[in-house]
C-alpha positions as a Markdown table, in Angstrom:
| # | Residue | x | y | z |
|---|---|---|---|---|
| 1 | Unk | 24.9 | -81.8 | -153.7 |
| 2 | Unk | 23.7 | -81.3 | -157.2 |
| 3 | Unk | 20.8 | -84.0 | -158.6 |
| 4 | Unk | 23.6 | -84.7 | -161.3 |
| 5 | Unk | 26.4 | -85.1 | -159.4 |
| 6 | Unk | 24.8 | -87.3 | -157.1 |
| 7 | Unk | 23.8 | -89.3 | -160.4 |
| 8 | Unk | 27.3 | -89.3 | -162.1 |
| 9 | Unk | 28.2 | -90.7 | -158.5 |
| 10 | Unk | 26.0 | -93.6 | -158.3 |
| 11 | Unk | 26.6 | -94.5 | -161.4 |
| 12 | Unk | 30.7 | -94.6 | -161.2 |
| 13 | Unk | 30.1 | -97.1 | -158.1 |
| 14 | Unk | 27.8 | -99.0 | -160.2 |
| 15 | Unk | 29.8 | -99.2 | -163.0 |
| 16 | Unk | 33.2 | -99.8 | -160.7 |
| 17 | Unk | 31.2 | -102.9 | -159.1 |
| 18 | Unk | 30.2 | -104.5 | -162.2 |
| 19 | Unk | 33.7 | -104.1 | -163.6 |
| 20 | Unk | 35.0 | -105.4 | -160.6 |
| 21 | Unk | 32.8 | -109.0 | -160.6 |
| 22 | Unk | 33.1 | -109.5 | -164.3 |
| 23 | Unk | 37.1 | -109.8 | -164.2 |
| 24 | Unk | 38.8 | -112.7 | -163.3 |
| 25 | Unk | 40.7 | -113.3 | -159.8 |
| 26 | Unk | 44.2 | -112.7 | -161.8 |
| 27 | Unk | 42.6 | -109.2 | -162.9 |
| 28 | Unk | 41.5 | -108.1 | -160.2 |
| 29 | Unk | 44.8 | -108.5 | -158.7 |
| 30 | Unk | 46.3 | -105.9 | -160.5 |
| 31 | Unk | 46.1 | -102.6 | -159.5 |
| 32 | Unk | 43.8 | -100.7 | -160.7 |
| 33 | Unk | 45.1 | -96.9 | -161.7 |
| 34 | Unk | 43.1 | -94.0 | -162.1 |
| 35 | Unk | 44.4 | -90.8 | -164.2 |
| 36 | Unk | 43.7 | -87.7 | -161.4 |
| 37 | Unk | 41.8 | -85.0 | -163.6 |
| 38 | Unk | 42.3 | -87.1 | -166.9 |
| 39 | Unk | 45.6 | -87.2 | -166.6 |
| 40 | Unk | 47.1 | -83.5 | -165.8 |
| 41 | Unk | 50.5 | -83.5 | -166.1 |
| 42 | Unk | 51.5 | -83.8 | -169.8 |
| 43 | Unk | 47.7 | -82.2 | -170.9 |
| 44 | Unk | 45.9 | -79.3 | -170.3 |
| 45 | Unk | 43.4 | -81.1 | -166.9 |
| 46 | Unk | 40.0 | -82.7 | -168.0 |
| 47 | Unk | 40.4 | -82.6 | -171.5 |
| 48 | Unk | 40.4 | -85.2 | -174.1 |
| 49 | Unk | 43.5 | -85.3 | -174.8 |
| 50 | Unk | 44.8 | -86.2 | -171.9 |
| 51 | Unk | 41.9 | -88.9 | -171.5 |
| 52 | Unk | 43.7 | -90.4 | -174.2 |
| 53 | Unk | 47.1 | -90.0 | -173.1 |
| 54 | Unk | 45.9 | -91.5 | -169.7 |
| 55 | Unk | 44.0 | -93.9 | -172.2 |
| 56 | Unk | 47.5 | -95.3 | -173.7 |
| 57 | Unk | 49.5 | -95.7 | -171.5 |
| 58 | Unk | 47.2 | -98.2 | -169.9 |
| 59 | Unk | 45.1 | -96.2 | -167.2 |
| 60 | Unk | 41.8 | -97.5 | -167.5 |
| 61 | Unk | 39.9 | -95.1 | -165.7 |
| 62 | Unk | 39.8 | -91.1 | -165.2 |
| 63 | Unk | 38.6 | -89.6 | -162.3 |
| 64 | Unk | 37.4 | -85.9 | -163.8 |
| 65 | Unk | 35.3 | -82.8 | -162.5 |
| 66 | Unk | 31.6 | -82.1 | -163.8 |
| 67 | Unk | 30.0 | -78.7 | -163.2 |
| 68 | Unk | 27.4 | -76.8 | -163.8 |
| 69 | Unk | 27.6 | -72.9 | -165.9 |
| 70 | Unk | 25.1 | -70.1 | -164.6 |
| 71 | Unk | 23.5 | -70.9 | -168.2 |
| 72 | Unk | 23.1 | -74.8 | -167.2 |
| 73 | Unk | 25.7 | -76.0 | -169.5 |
| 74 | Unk | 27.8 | -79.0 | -167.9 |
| 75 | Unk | 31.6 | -78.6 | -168.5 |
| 76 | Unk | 34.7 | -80.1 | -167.1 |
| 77 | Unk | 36.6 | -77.9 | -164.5 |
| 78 | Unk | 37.8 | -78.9 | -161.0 |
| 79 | Unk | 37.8 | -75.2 | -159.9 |
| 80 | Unk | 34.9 | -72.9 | -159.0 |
| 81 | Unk | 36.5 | -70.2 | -161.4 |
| 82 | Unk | 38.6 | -70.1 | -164.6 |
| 83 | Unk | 41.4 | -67.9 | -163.0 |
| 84 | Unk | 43.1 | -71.1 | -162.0 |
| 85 | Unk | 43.3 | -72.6 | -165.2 |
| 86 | Unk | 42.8 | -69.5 | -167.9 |
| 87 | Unk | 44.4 | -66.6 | -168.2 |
| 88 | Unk | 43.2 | -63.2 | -169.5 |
């Protein structure tokens, strides 16, 4: 696994955990929803518009996909390739 993936991962658990034993018991027995790729299905996937969307309707967390380009630029894409997702 890449160095920044495996960071990105630590630090979601971290993060999860401290959110976790900062709410209250009546919080933490709600359920806790997580918008699959930002939110996919009324937005383009991993994009910040459907953060946002996910974002207002009360999700409170989005699980989303970090890679890294050939040229070492990070981007958001679930898939090895663009053909998935682009066309042309």
């Amino acid at each position: 696994m890449k160095p920044i993936a495996v960071l990105f991962s630590v630090f979601s658990v971290l993060l999860a955990s401290s959110i976790t034993q900062s709410a209250s018991a009546a919080e933490r027995a709600k359920p806790f929803h997580f918008a699959h790729r930002g939110g996919a299905y009324e937005f383009e996937e991993n994009t910040l518009a459907a953060f946002r969307s996910s974002y207002e309707a009360g999700v409170r967390g989005c699980e989303l996909d970090i890679r890294m380009t050939k040229d070492g630029e990070l981007v958001l894409l679930h898939d090895d390739s663009l053909q998935r997702t682009h066309q042309g």
